[in-house]
C-alpha positions in Angstrom: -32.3 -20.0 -22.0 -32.6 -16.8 -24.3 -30.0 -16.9 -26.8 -30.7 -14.0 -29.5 -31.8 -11.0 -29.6 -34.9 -11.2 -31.5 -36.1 -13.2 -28.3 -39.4 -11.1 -27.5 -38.3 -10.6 -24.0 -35.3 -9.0 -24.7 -37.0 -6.7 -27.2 -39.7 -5.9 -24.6 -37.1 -4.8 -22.2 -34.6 -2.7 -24.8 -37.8 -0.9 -25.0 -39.2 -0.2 -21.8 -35.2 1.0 -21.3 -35.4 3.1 -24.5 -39.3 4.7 -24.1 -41.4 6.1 -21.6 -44.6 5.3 -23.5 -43.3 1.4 -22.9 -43.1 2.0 -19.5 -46.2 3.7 -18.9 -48.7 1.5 -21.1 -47.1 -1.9 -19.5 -46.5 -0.4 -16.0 -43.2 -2.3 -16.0 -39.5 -0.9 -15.6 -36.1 -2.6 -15.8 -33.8 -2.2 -12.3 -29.9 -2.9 -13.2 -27.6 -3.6 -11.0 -26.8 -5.4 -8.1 -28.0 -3.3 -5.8 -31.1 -2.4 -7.8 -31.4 -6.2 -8.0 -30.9 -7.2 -4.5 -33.3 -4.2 -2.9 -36.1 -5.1 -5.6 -39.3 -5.9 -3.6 -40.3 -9.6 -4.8 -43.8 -8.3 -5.3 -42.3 -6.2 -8.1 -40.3 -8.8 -9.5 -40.6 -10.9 -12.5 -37.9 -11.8 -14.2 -33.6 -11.8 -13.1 -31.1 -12.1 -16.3 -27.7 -12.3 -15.5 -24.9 -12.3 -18.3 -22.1 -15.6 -18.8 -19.6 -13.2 -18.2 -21.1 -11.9 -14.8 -21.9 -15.4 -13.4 -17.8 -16.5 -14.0 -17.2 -14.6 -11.1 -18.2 -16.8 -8.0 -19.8 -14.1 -5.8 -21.9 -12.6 -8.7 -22.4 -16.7 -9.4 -23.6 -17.2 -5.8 -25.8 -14.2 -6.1 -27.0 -14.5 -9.3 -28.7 -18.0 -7.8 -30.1 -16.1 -5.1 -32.1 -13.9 -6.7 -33.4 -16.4 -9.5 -31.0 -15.3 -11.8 -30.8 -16.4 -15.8 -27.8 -17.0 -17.7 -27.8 -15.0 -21.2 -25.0 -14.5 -23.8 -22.9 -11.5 -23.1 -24.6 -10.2 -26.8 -27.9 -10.4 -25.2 -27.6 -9.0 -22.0 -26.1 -5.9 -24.1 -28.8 -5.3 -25.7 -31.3 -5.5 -23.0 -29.0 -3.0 -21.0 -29.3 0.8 -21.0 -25.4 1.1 -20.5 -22.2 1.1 -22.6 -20.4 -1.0 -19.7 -23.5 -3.3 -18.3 -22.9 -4.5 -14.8 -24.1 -7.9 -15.7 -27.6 -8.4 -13.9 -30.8 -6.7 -14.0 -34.5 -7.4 -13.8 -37.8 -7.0 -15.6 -40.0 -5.6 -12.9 -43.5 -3.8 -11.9 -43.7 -0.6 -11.1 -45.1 0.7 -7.9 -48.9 2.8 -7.3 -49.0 4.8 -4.3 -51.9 7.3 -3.4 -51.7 11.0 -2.3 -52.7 9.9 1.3 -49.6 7.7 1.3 -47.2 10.2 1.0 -48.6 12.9 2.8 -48.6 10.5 6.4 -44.4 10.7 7.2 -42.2 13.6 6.7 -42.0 16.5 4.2 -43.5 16.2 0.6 -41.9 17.8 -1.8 -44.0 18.9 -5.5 -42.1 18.9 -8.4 -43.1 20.6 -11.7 -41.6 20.2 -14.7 -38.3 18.5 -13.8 -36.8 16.7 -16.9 -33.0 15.9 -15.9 -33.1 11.9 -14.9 -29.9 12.6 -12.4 -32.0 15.2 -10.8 -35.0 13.2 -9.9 -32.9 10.3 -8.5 -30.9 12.4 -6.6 -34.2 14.1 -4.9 -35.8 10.8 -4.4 -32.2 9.0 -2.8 -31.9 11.9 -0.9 -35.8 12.3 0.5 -35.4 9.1 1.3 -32.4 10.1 3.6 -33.9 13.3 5.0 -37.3 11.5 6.0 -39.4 12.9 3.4 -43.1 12.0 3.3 -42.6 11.5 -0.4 -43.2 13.4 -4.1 -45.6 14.7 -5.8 -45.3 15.3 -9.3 -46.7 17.0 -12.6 -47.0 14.7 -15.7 -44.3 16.9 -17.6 -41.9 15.5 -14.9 -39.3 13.0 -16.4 -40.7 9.7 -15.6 -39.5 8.3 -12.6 -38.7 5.0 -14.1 -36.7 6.2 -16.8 -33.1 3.7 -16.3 -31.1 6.6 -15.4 -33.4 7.7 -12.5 -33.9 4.6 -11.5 -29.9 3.9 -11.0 -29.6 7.4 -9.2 -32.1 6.6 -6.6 -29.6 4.0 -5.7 -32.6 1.9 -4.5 -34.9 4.5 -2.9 -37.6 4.3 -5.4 -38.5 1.2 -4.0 -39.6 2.4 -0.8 -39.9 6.4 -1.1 -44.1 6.8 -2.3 -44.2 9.2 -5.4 -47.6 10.0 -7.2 -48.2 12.2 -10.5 -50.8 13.7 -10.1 -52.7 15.3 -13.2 -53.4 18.6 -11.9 -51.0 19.9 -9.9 -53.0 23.0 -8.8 -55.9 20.9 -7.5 -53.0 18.8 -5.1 -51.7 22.3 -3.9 -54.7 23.3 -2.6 -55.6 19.8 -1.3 -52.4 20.1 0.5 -53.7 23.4 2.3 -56.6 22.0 3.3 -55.0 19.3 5.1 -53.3 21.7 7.1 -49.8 21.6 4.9 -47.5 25.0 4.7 -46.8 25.4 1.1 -43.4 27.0 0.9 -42.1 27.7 -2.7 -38.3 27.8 -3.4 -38.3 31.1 -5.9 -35.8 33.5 -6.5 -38.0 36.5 -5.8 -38.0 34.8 -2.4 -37.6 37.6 0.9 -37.3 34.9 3.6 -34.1 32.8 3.7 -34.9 29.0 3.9 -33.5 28.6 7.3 -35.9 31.1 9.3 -39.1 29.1 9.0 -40.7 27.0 10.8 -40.8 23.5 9.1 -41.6 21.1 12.2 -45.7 21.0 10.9 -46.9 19.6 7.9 -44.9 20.8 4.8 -44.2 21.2 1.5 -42.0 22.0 -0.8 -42.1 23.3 -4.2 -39.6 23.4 -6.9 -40.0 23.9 -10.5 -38.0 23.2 -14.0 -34.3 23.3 -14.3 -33.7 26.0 -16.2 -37.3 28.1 -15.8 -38.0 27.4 -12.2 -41.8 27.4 -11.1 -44.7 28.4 -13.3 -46.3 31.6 -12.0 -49.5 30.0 -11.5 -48.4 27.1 -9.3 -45.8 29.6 -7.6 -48.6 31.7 -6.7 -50.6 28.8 -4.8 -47.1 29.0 -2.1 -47.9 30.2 1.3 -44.4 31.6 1.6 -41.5 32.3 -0.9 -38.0 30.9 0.2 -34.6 31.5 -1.1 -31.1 29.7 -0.3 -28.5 32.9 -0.1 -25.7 32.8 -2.8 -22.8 34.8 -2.9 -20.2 35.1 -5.8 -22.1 35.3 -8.9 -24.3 32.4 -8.6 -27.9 33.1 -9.8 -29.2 29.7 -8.6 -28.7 26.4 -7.5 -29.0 22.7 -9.2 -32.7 21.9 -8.4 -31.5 18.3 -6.7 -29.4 20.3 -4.4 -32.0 23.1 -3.7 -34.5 20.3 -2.8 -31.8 18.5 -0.1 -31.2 21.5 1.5 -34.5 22.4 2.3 -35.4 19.1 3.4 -32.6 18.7 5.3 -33.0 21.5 7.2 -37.0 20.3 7.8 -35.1 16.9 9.1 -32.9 19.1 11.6 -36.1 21.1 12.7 -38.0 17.8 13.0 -35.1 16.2 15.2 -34.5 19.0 17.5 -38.5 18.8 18.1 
């Protein structure tokens, strides 16, 4: 049983919560939560903790036993978790490799540059996940999927939606193309409103940064500019919910096919 903090375990995974270099040079990640817990693979998983205080509650006990659970000191499971009120369980996991030809086999793929809000990403990849979606593709200025507060958001959908960062995003637009994709870039200098084209073939979907939108030179490599009408004074829309209603109006398109 760990029983202080200096333990190198729970050093390892206050740091893989804290930095993305961690995470990316171990190719490990931390899932916390029950439901993080539960719905992790058991190919990706390596180690349960569960705190005392968790495990005095017989359910959480009975679960906790389940999934190969643990017991820490309260003290320690605090410092291994990324939140001021931890849930009492979490795991040291590996992350998941996918390749580009995963993602583009099922529905829509969306290509992300330059997002950097945690909430943002795990709301895209919860709600992809939702609206079919083929899966992501993204820049490596992105925030890293498997930073603790994206993981949380995707309420469990980075376990099974594919996602692949791909090093030169202009290369992967035009690979798209090739494969017969419709690259349709959400922009505000957009003529066509979202709803009018045709998403039932092999598409994509291309939104940018938070607060700069796309980069002119991967904006330019769309087939077609969108836009989502606003009225009031609105300029634009949160780039999670930009991204679910495009791809949920490709899911309506898709079903009505």
């Amino acid at each position: 049983m760990i029983t202080s903090t200096s333990n190198p375990v729970v050093k390892q995974i206050a740091g893989l919560q804290a930095r993305a270099k961690a995470r990316q040079e171990s190719g490990l990640f931390v899932a916390e939560g029950a439901k993080l817990v539960e719905e992790l693979p058991e190919s990706q998983k390596i180690r349960v903790f569960a705190s005392e205080s968790y495990l005095q509650n017989e359910k959480n006990k009975k679960f906790a036993e389940k999934v190969g659970a643990e017991p820490i000191p309260d003290i320690v499971f605090q410092r291994m978790s990324d939140t001021k009120s931890p849930q009492g369980i979490l795991a040291l996991a590996r992350q998941r490799t996918a390749a580009r030809e995963e993602v583009l086999g099922g529905g829509p793929v969306l290509v992300l540059e330059g997002l950097q809000d945690p909430g943002n990403l795990g709301t895209i990849l919860r709600t992809g996940e939702a609206a079919g979606i083929g899966g992501v593709l993204a820049d490596p200025t992105t925030v890293d999927r498997y930073n603790p507060k994206v993981v949380r958001a995707t309420m469990g959908a980075i376990y099974r939606v594919p996602y692949v960062v791909e090093p030169d995003l202009g290369e992967c637009i035009k690979a798209l193309k090739k494969r017969g994709f419709r690259v349709f870039a959400a922009h505000l200098a957009g003529r066509t409103d979202y709803d009018r084209e045709d998403y039932r073939g092999p598409s994509a979907f291309l939104i940018g940064n938070e607060g700069r939108g796309l980069t002119e030179e991967t904006a330019s490599l769309a087939d077609v500019y969108i836009r989502i009408p606003m009225e009031g004074q609105v300029e634009s829309l949160n780039a999670a919910v930009a991204a679910s209603i495009l791809l949920y109006e490709a899911s309506r398109q898709r079903r009505q096919r």
